[in-house]
N, C-alpha and C positions, 0 to 999 in steps of 0.2 A: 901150662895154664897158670900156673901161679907165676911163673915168669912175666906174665901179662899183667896178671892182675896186680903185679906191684909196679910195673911201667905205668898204668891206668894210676894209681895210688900217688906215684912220682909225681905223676901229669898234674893231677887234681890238686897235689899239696904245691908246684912251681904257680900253678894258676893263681889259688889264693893267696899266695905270697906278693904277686903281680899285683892282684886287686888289693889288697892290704896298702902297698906301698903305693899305690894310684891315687888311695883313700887317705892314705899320711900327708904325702903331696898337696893334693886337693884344698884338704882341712888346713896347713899352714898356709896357703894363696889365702886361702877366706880369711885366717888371721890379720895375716898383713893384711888386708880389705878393708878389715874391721878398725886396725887400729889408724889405715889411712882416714874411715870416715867418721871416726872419733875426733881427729884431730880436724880434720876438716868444721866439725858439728863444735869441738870449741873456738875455734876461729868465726863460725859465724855468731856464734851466740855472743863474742866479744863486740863483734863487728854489730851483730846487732842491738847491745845495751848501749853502746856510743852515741849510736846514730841514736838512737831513743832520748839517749841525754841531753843530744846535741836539740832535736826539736821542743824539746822541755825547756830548754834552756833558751831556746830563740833567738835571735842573730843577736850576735855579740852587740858591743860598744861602740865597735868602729865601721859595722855594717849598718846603711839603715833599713829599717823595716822592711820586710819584701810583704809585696801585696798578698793578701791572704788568700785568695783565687789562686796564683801560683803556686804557693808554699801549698797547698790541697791539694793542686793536680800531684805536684811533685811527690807529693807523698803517697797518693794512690799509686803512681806510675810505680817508687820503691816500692810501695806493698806487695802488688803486682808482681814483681822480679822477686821478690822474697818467697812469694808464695809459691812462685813457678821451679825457687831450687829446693824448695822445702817437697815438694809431690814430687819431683826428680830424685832425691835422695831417700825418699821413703818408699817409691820405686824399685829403687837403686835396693836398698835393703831389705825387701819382698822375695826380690830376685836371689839375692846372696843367700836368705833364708831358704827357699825353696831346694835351693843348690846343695846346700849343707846337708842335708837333713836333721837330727833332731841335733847332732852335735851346735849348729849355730845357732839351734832358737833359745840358747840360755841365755836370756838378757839379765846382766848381774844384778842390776836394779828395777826392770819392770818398764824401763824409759823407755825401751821399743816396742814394746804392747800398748802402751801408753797412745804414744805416736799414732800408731797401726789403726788403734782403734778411733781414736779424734779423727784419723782420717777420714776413716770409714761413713762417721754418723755426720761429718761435712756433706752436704748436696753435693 
């Protein structure tokens, strides 16, 4: 019987061990995840102070003026595509939290609650 009960004991402590390294595993994917879509989130934010600059700035010197009817739509149509990767990646990071559990909801600065919740009180 106690011959058993430490094969059982064996068993139990090989299991957790299993789960332990499943959960190590796991948690550095999420990392690299993260730090992929950090870097992604400063590429568009670069991407997107440009473009900002660039319609503040309004066609150079050597372009001329584009009709303002255009230059509208065009800039709905971007908004549109922006908004559409901006609810894809806060998606994208809903998912990854969920996955994580409480390990990945530490956002260091606040910036993904932030996000989370503008989403949220968006229609």
């Amino acid at each position: 019987q106690l011959a058993e009960r430490y094969a059982d004991l064996a068993a139990s402590h090989s299991e957790a061990l299993r789960q332990r390294e499943e959960r190590e595993w796991h948690n550095a994917r999420l990392r690299q995840e993260n730090a992929r879509l950090r870097l992604e989130n400063r590429r568009l934010r670069r991407e997107n102070r440009c473009l900002f600059r660039q319609a503040l700035s309004g066609p150079g010197p050597d372009k001329p003026p584009a009709d303002p009817g255009e230059e509208a739509e065009a800039l709905r149509a971007q908004l549109g595509r922006l908004q559409e990767k901006h609810r894809r990646a806060l998606r994208h990071l809903r998912r990854c939290r969920a996955a994580g559990g409480p390990e990945a909801s530490g956002a260091e600065d606040g910036e993904l609650e932030e996000l989370l919740l503008e989403e949220d009180e968006q229609p």
